[in-house]
Backbone as ProteinMPNN parsed JSONL, in Angstrom:
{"seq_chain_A": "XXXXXXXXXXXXXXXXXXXXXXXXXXXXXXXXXXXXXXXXXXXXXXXXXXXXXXXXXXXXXXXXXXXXXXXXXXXXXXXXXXXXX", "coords_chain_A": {"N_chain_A": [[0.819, -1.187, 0.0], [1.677, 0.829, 0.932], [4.739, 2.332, -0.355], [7.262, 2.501, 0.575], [6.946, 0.956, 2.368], [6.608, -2.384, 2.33], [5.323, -3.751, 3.691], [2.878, -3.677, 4.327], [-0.455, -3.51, 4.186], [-3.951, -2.765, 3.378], [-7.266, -3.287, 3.297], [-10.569, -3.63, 2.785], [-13.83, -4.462, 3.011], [-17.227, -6.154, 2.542], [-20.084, -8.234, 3.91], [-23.001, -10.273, 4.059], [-24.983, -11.695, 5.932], [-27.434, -14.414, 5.073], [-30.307, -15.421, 6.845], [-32.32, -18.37, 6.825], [-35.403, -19.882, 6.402], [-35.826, -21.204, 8.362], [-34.718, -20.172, 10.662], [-35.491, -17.677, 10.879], [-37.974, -17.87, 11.652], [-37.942, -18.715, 14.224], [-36.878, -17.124, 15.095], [-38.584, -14.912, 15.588], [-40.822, -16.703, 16.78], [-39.43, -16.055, 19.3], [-40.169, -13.742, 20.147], [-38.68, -12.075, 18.758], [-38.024, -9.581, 16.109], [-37.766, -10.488, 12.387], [-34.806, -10.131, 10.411], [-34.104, -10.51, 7.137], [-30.984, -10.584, 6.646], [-27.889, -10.317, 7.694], [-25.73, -7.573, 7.852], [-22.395, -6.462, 6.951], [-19.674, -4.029, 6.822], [-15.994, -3.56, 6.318], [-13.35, -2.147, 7.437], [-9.288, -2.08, 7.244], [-6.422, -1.885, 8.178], [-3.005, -3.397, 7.862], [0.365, -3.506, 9.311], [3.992, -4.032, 9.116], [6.486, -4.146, 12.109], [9.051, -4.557, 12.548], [9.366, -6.957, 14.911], [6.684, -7.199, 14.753], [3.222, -7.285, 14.018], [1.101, -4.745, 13.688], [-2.387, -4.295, 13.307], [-5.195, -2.381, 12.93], [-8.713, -2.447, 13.053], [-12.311, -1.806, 11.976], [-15.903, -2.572, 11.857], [-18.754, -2.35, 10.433], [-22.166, -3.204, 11.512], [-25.256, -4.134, 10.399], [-28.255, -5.178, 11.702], [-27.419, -7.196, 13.486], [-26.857, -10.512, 14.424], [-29.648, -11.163, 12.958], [-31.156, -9.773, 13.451], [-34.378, -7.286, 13.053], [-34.447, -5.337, 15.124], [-32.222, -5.096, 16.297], [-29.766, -2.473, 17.238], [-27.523, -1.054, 14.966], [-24.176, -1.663, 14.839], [-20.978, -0.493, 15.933], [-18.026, -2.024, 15.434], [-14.837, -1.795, 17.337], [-11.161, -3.202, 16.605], [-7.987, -4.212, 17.756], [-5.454, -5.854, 16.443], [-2.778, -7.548, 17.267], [0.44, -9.197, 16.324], [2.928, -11.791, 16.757], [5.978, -12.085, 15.568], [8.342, -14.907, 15.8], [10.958, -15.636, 14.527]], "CA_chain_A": [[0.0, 0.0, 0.0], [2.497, 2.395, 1.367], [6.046, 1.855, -1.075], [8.089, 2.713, 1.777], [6.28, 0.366, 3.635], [6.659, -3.136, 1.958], [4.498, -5.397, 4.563], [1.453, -3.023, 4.897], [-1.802, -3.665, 3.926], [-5.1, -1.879, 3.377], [-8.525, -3.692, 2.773], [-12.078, -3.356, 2.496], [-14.736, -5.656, 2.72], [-18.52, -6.492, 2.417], [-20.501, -9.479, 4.061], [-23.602, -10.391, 3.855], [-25.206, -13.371, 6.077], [-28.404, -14.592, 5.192], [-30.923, -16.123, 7.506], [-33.011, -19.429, 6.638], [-36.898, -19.608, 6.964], [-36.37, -21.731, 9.551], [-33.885, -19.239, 11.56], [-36.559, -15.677, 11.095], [-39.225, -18.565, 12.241], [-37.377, -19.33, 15.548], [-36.809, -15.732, 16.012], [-40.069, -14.794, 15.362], [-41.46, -17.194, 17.754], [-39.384, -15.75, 20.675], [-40.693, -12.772, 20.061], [-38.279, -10.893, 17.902], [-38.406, -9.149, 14.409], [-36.173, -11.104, 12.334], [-34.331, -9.581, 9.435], [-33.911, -11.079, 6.146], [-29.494, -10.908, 5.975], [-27.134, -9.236, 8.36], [-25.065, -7.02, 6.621], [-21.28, -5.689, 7.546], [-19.276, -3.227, 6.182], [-14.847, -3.38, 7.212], [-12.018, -1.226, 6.69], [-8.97, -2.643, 7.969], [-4.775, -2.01, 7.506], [-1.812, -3.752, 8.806], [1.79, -3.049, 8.752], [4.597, -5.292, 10.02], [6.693, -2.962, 12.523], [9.992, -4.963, 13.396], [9.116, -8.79, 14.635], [5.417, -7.137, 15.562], [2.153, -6.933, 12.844], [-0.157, -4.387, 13.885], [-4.008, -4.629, 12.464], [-6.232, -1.596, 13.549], [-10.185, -2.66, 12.322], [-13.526, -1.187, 12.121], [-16.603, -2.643, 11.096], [-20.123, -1.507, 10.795], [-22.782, -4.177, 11.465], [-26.499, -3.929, 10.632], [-29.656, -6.211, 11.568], [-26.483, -8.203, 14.322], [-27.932, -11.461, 14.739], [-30.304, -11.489, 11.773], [-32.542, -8.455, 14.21], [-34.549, -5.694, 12.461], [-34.296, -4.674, 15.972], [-30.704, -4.76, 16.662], [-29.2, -1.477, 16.864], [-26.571, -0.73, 14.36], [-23.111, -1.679, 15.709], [-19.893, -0.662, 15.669], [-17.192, -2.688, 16.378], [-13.116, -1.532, 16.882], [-10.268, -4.076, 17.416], [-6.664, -4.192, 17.325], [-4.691, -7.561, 16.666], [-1.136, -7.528, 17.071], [1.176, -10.273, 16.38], [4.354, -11.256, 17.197], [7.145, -12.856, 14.632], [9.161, -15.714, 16.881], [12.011, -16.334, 14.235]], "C_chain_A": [[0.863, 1.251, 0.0], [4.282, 1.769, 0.778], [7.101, 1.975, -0.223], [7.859, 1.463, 2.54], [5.955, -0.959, 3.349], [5.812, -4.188, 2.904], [2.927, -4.558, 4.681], [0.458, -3.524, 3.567], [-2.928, -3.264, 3.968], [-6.348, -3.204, 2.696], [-10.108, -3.263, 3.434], [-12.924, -4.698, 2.379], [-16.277, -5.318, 3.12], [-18.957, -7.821, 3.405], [-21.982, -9.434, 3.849], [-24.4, -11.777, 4.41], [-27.115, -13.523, 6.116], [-29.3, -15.814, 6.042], [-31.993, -16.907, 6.591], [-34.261, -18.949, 6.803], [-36.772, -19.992, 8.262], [-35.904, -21.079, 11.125], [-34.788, -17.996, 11.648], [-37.842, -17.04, 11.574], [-39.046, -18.666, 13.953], [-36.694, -18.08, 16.313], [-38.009, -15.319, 16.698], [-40.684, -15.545, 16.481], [-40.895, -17.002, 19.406], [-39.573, -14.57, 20.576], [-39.976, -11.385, 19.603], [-38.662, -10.654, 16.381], [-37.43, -9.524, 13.383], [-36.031, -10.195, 10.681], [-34.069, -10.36, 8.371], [-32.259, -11.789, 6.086], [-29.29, -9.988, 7.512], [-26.186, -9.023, 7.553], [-23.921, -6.436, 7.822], [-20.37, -4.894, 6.48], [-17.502, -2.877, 7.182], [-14.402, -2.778, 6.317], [-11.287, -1.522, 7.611], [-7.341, -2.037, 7.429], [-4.41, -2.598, 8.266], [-0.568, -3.132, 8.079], [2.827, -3.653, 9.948], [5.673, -4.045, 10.618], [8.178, -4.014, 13.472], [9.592, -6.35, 13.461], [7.042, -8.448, 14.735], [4.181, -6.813, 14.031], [1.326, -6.455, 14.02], [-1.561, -4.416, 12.756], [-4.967, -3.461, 13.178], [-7.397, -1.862, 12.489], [-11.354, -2.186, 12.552], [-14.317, -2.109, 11.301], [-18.279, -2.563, 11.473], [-21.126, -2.817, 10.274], [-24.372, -3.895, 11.405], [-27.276, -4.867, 10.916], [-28.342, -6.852, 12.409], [-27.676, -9.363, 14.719], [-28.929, -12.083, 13.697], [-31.365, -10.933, 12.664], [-32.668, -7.476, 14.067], [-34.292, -5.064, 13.975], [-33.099, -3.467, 16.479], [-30.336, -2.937, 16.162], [-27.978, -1.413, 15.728], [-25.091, -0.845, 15.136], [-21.897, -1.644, 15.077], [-18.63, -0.933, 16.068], [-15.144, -2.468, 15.885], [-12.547, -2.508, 17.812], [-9.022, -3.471, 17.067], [-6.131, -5.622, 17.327], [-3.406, -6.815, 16.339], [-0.647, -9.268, 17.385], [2.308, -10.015, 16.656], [5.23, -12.524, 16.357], [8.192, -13.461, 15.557], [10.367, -15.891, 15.8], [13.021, -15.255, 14.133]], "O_chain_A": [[0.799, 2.289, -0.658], [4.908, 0.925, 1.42], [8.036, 1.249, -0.561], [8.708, 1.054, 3.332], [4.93, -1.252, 3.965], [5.786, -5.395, 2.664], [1.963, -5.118, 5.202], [0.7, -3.788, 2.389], [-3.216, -3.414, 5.155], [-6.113, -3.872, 1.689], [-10.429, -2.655, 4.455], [-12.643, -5.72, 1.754], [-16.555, -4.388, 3.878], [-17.98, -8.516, 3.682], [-22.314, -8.353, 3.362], [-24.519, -12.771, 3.693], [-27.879, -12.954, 6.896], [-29.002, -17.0, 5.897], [-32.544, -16.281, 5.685], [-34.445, -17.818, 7.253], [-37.341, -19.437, 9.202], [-36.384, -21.29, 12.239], [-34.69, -17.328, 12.677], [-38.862, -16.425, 11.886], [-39.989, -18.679, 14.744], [-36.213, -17.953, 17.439], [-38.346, -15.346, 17.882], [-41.169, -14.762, 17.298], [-41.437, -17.452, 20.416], [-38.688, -14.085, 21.281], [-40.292, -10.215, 19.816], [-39.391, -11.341, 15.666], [-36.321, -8.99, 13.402], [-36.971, -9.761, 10.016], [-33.571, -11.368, 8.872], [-32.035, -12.941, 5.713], [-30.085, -9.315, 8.168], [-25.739, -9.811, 6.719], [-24.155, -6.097, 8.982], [-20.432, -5.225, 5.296], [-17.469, -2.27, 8.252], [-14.625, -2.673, 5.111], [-11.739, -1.489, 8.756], [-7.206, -1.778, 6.234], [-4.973, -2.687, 9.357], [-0.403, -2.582, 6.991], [2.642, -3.742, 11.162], [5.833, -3.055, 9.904], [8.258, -4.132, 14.694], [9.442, -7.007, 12.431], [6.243, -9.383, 14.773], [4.545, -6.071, 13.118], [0.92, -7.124, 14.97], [-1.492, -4.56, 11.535], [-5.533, -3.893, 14.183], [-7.232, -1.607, 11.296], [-11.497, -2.114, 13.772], [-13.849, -2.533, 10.244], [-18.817, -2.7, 12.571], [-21.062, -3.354, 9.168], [-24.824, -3.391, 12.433], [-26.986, -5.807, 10.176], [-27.841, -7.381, 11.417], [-28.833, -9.237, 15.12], [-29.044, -13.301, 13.567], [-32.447, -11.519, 12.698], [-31.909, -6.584, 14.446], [-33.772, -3.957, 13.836], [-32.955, -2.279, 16.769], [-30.586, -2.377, 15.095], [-27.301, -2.371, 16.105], [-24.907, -0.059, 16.066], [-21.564, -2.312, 14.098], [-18.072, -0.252, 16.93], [-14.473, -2.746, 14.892], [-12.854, -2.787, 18.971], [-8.88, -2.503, 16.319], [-6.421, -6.428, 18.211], [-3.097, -5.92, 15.551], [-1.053, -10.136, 18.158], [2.867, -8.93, 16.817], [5.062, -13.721, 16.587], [8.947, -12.673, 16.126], [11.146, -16.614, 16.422], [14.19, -15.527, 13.859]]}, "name": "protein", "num_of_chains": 1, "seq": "XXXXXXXXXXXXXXXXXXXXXXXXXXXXXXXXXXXXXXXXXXXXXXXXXXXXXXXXXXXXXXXXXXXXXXXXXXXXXXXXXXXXX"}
């Protein structure tokens, strides 16, 4: 991504998980509103920093669960690794 910066990485991604009849049935009968798909939306880089890979991530989750209810969520991590050789 970054030419200086030979280990880094930038991506983007989509998902898309769709629920069964028989999964919005078994919502539905405990008394939620079930959603057709849950949908996510990431943006993500790494960059290797010595023996260590950092990863800072975001991603934006709608319908969590497969629930029109569910609030909209957004979820930040960090992964770091660590290079043993």
């Amino acid at each position: 991504m970054i030419s200086s910066r030979p280990d880094s990485q930038f991506s983007i991604g989509v998902h898309e998980g769709l629920l069964s009849g028989k999964a919005r049935a078994n919502l539905r009968d405990g008394g939620d509103l079930a959603a057709s798909a849950e949908q996510g939306f990431e943006i993500t880089y790494s960059d290797r920093i010595g023996p260590l890979t950092i990863q800072p991530d975001l991603q934006l989750i709608r319908n969590a669960g497969g629930l029109r209810s569910a609030d909209t969520v957004l979820v930040v991590d960090l992964r770091v690794s660590v290079a043993l050789d």
